[in-house]
C-alpha positions in Angstrom: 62.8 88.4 172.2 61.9 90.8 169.8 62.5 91.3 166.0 66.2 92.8 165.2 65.5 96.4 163.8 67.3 95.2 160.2 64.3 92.4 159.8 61.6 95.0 161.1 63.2 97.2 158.1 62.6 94.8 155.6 59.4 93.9 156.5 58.0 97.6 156.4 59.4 97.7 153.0 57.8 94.3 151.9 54.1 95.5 153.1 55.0 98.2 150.5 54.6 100.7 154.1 51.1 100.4 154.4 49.5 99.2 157.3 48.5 95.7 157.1 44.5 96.1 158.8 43.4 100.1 157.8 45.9 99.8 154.1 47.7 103.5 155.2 51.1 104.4 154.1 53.1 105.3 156.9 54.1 108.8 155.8 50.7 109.4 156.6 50.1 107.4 160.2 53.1 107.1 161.5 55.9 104.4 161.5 54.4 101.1 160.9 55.0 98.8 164.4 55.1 94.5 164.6 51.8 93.0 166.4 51.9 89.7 167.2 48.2 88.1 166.8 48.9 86.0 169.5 50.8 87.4 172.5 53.7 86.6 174.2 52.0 85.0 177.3 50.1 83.1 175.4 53.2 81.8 173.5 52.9 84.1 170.6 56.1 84.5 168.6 57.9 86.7 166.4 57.2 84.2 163.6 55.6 85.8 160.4 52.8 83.8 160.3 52.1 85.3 163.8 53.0 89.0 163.2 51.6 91.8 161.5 52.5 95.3 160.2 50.1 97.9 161.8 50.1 101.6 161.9 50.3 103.6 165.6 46.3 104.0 165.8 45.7 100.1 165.0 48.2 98.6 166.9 46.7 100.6 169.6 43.3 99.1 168.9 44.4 96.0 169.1 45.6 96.1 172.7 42.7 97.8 173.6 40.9 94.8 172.5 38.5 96.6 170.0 39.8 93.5 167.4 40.3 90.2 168.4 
């Protein structure tokens, strides 16, 4: 289960819009997407501790397993 669009709303605004690993505001990278650290099949959850705010281009390094 994902994070309802409202929460995902606040939380952009929280992180002040800036991705949480490369520090970009949004207007500049794109709309800022939830990671979780740990994945779901690994029992990951939407929890905050477990979740962070990255742009497109992180998030996408991420999954391609450039970051652990």
């Amino acid at each position: 289960m994902s994070l309802p669009n409202k929460k995902i709303a606040l939380l952009r605004e929280y992180v002040g819009f800036l991705c949480e690993e490369c520090r970009r505001h949004e207007s500049k990278c794109g709309k800022l997407q939830v990671h979780r650290m740990r994945r779901g099949n690994q029992g990951g959850t939407y929890q905050l501790r477990n979740i962070k705010l990255l742009c497109p281009d992180c998030h996408h390094i991420y999954h391609a397993g450039e970051w652990n």
